[in-house]
N, CA, C and O atoms as a Maestro MAE file, in Angstrom:
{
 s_m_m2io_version
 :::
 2.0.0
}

f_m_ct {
 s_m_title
 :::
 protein
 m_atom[156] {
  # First column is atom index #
  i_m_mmod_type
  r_m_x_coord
  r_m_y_coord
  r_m_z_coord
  i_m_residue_number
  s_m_chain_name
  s_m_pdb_residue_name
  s_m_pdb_atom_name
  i_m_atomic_number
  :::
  1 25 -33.317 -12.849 50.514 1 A "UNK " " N  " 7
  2 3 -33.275 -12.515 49.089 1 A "UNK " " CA " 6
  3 2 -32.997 -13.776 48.274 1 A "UNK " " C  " 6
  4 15 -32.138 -14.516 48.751 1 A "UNK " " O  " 8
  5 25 -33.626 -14.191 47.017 2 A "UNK " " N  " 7
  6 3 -33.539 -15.086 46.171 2 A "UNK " " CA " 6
  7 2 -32.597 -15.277 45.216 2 A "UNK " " C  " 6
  8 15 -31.955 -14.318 44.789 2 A "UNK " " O  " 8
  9 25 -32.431 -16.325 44.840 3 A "UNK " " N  " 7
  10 3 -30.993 -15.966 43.818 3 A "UNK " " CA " 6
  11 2 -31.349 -14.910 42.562 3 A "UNK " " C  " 6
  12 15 -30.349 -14.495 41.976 3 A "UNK " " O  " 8
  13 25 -32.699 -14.400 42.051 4 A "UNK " " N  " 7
  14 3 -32.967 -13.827 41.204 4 A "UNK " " CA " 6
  15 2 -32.957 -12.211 41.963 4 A "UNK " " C  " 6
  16 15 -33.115 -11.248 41.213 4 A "UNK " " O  " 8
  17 25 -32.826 -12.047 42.990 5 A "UNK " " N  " 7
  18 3 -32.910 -10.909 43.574 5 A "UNK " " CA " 6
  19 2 -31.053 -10.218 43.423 5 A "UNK " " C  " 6
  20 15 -30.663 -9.077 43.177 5 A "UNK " " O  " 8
  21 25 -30.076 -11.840 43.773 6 A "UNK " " N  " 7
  22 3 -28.691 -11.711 43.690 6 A "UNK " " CA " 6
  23 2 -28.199 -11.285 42.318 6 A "UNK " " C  " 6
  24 15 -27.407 -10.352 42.180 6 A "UNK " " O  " 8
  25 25 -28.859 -12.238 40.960 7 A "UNK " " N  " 7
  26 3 -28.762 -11.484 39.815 7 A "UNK " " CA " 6
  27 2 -29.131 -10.511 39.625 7 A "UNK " " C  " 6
  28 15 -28.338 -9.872 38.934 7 A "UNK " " O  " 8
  29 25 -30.078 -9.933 39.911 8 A "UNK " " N  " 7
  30 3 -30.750 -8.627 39.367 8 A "UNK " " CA " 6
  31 2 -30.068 -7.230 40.103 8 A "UNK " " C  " 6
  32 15 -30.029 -6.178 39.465 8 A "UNK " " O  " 8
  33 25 -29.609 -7.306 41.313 9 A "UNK " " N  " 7
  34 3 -27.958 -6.830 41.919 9 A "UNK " " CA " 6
  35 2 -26.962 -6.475 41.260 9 A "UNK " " C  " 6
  36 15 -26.598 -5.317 41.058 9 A "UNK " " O  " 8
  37 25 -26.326 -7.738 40.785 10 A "UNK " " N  " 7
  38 3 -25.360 -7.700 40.026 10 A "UNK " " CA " 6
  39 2 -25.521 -7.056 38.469 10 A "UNK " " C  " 6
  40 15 -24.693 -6.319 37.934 10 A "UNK " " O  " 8
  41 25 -26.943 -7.575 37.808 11 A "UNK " " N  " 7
  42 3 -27.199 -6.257 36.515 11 A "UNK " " CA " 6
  43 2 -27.686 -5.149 36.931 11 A "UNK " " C  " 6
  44 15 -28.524 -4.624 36.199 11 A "UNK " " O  " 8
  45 25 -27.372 -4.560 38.028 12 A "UNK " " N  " 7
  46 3 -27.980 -3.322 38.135 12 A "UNK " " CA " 6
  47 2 -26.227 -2.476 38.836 12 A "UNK " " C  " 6
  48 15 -26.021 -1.330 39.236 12 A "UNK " " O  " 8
  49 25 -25.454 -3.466 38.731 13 A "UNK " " N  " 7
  50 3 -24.580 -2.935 39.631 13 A "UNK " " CA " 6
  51 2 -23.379 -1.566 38.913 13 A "UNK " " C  " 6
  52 15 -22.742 -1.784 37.883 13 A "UNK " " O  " 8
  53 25 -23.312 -0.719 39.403 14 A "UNK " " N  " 7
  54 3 -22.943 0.233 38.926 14 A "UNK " " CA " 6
  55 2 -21.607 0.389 38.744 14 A "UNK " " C  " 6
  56 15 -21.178 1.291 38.024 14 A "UNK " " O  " 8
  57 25 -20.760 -0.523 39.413 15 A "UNK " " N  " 7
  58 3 -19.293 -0.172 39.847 15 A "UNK " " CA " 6
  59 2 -18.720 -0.079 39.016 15 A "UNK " " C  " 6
  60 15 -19.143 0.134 37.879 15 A "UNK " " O  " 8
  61 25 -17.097 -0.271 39.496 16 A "UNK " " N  " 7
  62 3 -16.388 -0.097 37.873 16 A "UNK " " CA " 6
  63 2 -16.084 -1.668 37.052 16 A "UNK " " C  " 6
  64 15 -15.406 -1.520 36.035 16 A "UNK " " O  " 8
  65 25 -16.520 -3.236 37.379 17 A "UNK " " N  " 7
  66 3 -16.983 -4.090 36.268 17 A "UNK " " CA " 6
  67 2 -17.001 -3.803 35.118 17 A "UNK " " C  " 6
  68 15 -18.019 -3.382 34.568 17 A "UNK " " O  " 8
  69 25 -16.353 -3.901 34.775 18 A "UNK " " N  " 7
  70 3 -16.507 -4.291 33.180 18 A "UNK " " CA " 6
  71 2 -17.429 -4.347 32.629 18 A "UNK " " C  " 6
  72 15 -18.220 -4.387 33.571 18 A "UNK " " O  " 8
  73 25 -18.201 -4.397 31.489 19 A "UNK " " N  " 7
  74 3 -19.184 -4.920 30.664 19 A "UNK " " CA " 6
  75 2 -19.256 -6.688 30.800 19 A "UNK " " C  " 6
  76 15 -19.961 -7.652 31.100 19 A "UNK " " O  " 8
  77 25 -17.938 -6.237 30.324 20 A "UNK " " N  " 7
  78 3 -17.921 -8.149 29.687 20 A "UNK " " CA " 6
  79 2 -18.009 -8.835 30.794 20 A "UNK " " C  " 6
  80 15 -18.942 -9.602 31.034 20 A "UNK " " O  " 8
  81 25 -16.899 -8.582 31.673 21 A "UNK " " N  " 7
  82 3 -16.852 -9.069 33.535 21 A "UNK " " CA " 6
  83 2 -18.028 -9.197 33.553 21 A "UNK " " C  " 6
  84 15 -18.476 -10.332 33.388 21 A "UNK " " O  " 8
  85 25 -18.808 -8.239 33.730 22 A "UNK " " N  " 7
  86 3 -20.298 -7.981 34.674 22 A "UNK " " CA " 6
  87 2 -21.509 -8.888 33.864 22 A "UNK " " C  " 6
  88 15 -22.573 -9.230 34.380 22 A "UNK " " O  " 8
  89 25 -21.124 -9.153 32.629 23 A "UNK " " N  " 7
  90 3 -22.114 -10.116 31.634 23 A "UNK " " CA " 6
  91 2 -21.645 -11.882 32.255 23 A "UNK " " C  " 6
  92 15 -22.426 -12.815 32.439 23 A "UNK " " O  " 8
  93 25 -20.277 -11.869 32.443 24 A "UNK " " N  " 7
  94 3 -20.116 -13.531 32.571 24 A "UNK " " CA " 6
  95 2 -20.359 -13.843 34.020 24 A "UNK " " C  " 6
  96 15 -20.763 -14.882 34.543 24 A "UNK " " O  " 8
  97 25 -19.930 -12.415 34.662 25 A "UNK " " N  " 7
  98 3 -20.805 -12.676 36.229 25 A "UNK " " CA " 6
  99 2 -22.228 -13.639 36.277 25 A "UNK " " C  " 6
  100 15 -22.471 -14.745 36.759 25 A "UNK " " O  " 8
  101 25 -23.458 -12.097 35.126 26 A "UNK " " N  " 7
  102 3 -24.948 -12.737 35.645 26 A "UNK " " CA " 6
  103 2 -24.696 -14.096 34.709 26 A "UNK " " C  " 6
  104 15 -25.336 -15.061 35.124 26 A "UNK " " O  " 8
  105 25 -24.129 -14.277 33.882 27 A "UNK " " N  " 7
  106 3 -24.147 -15.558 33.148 27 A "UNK " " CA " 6
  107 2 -24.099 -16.843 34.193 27 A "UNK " " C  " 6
  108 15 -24.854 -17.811 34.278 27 A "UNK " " O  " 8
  109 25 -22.845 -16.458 35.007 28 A "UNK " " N  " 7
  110 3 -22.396 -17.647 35.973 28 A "UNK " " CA " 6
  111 2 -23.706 -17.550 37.020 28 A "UNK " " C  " 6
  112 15 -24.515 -18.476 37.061 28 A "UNK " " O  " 8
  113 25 -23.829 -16.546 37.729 29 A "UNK " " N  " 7
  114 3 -25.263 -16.466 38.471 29 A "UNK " " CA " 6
  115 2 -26.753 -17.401 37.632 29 A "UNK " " C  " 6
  116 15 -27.435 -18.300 38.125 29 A "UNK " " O  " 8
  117 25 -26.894 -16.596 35.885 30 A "UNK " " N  " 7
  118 3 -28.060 -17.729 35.646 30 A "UNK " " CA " 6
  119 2 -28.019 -19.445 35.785 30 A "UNK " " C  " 6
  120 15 -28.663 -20.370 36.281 30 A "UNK " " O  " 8
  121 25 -26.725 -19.163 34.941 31 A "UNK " " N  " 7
  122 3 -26.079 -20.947 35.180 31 A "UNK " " CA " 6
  123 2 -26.605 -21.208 36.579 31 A "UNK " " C  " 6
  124 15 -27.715 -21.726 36.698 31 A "UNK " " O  " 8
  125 25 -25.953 -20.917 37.547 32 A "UNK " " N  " 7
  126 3 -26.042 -21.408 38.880 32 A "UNK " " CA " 6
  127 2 -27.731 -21.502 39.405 32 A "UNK " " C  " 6
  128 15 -28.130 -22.403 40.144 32 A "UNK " " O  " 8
  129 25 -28.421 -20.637 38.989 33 A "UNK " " N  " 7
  130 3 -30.215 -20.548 39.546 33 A "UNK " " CA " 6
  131 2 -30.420 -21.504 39.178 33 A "UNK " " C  " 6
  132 15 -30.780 -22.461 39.863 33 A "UNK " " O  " 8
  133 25 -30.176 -21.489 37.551 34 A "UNK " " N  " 7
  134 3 -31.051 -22.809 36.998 34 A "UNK " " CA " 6
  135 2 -30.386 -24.811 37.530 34 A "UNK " " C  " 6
  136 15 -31.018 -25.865 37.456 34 A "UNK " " O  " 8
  137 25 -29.408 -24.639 37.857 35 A "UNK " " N  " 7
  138 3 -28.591 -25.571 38.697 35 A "UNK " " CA " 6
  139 2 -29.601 -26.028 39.801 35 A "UNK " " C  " 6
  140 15 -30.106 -27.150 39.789 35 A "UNK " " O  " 8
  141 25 -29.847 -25.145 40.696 36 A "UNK " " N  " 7
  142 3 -30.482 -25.385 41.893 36 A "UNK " " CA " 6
  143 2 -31.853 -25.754 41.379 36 A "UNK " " C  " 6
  144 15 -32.537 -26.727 41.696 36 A "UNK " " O  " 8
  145 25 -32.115 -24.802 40.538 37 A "UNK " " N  " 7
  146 3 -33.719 -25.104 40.672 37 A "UNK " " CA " 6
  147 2 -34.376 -26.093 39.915 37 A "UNK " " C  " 6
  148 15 -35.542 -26.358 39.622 37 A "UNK " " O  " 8
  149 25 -32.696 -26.786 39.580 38 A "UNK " " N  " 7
  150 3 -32.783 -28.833 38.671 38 A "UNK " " CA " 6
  151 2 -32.421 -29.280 39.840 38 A "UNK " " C  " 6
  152 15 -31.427 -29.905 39.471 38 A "UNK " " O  " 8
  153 25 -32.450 -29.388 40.606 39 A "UNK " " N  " 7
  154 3 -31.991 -30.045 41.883 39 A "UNK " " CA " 6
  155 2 -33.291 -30.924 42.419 39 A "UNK " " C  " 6
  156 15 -33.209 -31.577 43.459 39 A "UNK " " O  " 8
  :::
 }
 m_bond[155] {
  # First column is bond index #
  i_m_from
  i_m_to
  i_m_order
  :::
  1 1 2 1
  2 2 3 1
  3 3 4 2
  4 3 5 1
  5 5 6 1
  6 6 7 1
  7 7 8 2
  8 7 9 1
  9 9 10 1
  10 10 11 1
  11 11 12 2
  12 11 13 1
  13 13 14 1
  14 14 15 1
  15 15 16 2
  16 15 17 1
  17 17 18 1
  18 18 19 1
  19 19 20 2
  20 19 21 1
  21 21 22 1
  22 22 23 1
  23 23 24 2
  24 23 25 1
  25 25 26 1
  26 26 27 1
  27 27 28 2
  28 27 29 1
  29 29 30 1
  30 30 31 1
  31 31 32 2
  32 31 33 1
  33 33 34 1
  34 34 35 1
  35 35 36 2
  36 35 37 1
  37 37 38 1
  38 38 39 1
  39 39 40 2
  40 39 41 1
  41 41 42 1
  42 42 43 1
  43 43 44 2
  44 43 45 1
  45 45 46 1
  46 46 47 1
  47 47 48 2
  48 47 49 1
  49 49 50 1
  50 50 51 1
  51 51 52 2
  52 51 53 1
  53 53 54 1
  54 54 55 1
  55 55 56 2
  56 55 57 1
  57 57 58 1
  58 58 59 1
  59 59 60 2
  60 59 61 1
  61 61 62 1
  62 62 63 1
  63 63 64 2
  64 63 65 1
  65 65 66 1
  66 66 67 1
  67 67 68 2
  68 67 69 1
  69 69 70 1
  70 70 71 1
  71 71 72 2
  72 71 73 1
  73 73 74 1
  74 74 75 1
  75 75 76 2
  76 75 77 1
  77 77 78 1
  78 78 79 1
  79 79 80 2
  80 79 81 1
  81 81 82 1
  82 82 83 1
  83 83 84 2
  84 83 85 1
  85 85 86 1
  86 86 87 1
  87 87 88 2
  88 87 89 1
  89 89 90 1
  90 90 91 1
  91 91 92 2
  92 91 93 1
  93 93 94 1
  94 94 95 1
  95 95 96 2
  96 95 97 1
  97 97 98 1
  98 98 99 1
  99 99 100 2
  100 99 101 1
  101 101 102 1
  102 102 103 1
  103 103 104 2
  104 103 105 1
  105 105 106 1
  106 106 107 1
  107 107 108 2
  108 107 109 1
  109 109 110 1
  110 110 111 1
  111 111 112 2
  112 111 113 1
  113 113 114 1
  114 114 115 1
  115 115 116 2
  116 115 117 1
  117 117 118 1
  118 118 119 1
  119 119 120 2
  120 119 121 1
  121 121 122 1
  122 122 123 1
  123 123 124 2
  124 123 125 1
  125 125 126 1
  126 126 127 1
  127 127 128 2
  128 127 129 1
  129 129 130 1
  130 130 131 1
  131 131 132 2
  132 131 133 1
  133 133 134 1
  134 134 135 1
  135 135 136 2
  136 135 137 1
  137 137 138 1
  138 138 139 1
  139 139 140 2
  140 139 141 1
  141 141 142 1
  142 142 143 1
  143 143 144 2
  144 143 145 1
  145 145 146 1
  146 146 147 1
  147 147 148 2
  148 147 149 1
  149 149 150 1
  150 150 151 1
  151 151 152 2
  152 151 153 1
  153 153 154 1
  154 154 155 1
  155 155 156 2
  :::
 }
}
């Protein structure tokens, strides 16, 4: 699975997260894709 497969996980994730939690999560996840994929 791709890191866009790991984000799309985490916005789909149902648990009890927070909103806000669960927004700075995929935030830190986009940060991080686009990291690698400047590499």
């Amino acid at each position: 699975m791709g890191w866009s497969g790991m984000v799309g996980n985490i916005r789909h994730d149902k648990s009890n997260i927070s909103e806000v939690e669960r927004d700075l999560m995929e935030q830190a996840l986009i940060d991080l894709e686009l990291y690698l994929l400047n590499l």
